[in-house]
C-alpha positions in Angstrom: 20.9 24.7 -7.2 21.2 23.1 -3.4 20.3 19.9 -2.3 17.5 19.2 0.4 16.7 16.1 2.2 13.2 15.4 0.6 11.8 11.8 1.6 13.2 10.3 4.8 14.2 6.7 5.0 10.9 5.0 6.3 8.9 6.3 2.9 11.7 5.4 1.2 12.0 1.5 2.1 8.0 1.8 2.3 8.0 2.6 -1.6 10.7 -0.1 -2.6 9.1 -2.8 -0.5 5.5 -2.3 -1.5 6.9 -2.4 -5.4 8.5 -6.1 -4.1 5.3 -7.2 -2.0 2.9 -5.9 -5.4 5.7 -8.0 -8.1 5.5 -11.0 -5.5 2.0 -11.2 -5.0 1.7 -11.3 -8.5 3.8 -13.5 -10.0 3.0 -16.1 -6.7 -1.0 -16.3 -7.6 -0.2 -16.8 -11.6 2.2 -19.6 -10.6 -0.3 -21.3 -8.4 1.6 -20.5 -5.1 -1.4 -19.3 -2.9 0.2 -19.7 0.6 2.9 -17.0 -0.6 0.4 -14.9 -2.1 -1.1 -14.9 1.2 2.2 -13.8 2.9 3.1 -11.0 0.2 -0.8 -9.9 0.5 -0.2 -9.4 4.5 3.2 -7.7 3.6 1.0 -5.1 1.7 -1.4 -5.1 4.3 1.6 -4.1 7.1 3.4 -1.6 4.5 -0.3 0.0 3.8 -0.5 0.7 7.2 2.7 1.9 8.1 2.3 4.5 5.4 -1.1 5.4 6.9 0.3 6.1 10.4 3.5 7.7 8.6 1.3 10.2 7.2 1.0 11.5 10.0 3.7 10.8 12.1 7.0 11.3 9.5 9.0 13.6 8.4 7.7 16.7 6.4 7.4 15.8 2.6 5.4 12.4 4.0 3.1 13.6 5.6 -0.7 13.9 4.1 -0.6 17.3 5.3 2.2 18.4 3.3 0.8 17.2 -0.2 -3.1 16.5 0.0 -4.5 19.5 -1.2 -7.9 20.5 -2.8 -9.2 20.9 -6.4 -8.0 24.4 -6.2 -4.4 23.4 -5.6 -4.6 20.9 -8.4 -5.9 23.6 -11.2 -3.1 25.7 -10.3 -0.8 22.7 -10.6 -2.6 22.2 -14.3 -1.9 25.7 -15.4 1.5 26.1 -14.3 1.5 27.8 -10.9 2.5 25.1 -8.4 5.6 26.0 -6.9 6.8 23.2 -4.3 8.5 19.9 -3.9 7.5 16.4 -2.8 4.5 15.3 -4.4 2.4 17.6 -6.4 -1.4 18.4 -5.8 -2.1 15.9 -8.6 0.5 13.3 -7.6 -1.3 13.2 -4.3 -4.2 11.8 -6.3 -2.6 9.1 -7.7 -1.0 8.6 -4.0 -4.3 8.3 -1.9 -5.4 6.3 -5.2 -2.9 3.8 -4.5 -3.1 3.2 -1.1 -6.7 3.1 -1.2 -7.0 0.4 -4.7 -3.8 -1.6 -3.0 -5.5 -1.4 0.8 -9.0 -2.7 -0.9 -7.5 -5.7 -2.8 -5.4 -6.8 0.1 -8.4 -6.6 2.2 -11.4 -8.6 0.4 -8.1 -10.6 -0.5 -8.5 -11.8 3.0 -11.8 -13.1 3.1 -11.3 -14.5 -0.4 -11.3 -18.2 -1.8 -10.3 -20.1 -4.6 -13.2 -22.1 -4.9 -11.3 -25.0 -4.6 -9.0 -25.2 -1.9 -7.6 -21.8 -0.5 -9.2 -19.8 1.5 -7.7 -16.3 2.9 -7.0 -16.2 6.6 -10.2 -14.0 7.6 -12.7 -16.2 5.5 -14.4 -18.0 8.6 -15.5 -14.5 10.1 -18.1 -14.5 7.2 -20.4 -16.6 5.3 -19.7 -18.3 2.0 -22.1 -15.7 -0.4 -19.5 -13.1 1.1 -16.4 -14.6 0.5 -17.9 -14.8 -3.5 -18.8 -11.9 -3.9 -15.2 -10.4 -2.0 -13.5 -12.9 -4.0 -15.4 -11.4 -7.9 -14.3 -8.0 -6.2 -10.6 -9.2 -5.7 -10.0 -10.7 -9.0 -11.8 -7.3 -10.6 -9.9 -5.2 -9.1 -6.6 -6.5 -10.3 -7.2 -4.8 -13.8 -8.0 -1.3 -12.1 -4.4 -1.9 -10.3 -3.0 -2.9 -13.3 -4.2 -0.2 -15.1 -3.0 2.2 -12.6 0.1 1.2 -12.0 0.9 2.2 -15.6 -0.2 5.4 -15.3 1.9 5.7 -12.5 4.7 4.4 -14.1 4.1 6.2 -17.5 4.0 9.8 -15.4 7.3 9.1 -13.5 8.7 8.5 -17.6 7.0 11.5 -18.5 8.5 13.6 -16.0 11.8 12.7 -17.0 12.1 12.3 -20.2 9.8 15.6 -20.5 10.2 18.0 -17.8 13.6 17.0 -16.9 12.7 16.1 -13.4 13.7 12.7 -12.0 11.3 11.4 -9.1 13.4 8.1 -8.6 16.5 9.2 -8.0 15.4 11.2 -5.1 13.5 8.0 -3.5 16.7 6.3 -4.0 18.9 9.0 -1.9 16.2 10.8 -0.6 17.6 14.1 -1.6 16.8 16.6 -4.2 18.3 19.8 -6.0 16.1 22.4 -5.9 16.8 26.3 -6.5 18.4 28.3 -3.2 15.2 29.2 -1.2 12.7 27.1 -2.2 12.3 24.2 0.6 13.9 23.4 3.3 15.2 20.1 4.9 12.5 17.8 6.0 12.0 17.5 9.4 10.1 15.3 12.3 9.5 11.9 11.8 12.3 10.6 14.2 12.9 6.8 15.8 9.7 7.2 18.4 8.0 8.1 15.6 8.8 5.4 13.1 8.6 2.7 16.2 4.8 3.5 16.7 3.9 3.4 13.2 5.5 0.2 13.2 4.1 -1.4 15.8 0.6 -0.3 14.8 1.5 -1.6 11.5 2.4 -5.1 13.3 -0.5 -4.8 14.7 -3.1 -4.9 11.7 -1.0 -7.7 10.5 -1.2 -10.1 13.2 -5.5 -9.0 13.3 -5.2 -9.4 9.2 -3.6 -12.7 9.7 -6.7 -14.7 11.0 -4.2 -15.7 13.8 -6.6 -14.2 16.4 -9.5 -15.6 14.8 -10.5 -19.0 17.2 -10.7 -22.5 15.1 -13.8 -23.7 13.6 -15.2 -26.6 16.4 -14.5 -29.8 15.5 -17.0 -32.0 14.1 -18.8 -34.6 16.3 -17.9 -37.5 16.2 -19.9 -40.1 14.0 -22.3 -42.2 15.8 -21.0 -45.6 16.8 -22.9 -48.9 15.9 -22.4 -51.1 19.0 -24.3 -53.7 17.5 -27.0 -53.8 19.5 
């Protein structure tokens, strides 16, 4: 066996993060802390992006390129005939799955409301039947997650305990042992890479944020009795 470098840094603090910004959000909305669910919710939002642009801009094994294949690639994978390293044509699934199920709940998450106080920071650029209905899609959604999450979980125990292959040590070190021949190092995704993904990422915070959005006008004044 020799050891590659497999995921690069960047999708490695991307993964770790996004596992602390999912737990926080969480555990802050079922302990009645909105205002920090609002914050880990934006975290999401930035990672989700970063990982976007990443997918195109980072090293080998991160990039969409590298791993999304077609329902061809994942039959083979089914009967035995994938050969490769990274994430696997079905593992992609539950990749794009992720990001797309974590990137719709942070989303309607921010035109959301509580019906009593709270309201997301994007929730005056529509009108109140929206925010409802985004706000029933929100809360919904958090079972899919939920439900998905385990899988996820439940696959990374299977591979294991079962094949013998451990997928979080090498997002921990970002290396892997893999036979003489059978990938190389990863390359690309150097620092001008990882500062535009970053700063696009900053970007769709700061829009996400509602701190672009201009204030409501403030009420008129009430009319004055003068007594006449």
């Amino acid at each position: 066996m020799t050891t590659i470098r497999l995921w690069d840094l960047p999708t490695r603090l991307f993964h770790w993060l996004l596992v602390v910004a999912v737990t926080g959000s969480v555990v802050t909305i079922k302990s009645g802390m909105p205002d920090w669910h609002e914050r880990f919710g934006l975290l999401v939002i930035g990672l989700l992006s970063f990982r976007v642009v990443w997918g195109f801009a980072g090293s080998t094994y991160a990039r969409f390129g590298s791993f999304v294949r077609g329902p061809g690639a994942v039959r083979a994978y089914l009967r035995g005939q994938w050969q490769g390293v990274g994430h696997n044509p079905l593992g992609a699934i539950s990749v794009l799955a992720l990001i797309g199920l974590f990137g719709f709940q942070a989303a309607t998450g921010l035109f959301a409301n509580d019906e009593i106080a709270f309201n997301g920071p994007l929730y005056p650029l529509v009108s109140s039947t929206w925010s409802d209905t985004l706000s029933g899609w929100h809360r919904l959604m958090e079972w899919f997650l939920y439900g998905l999450v385990a899988l996820h979980v439940l696959a990374v125990v299977f591979y294991s305990k079962v094949k013998k292959d451990n997928l979080v040590k090498p997002m921990i070190t970002g290396r892997k042992a893999v036979l003489p021949g059978q990938a190389d190092d990863a390359r690309g995704g150097g620092v001008l890479a990882f500062l535009v993904s970053l700063v696009l990422a900053l970007v769709v915070v700061i829009g996400a944020s509602g701190s672009l959005v201009a204030p409501p006008p403030a009420p008129e004044p009430p009319p004055q009795n003068l007594g006449w």
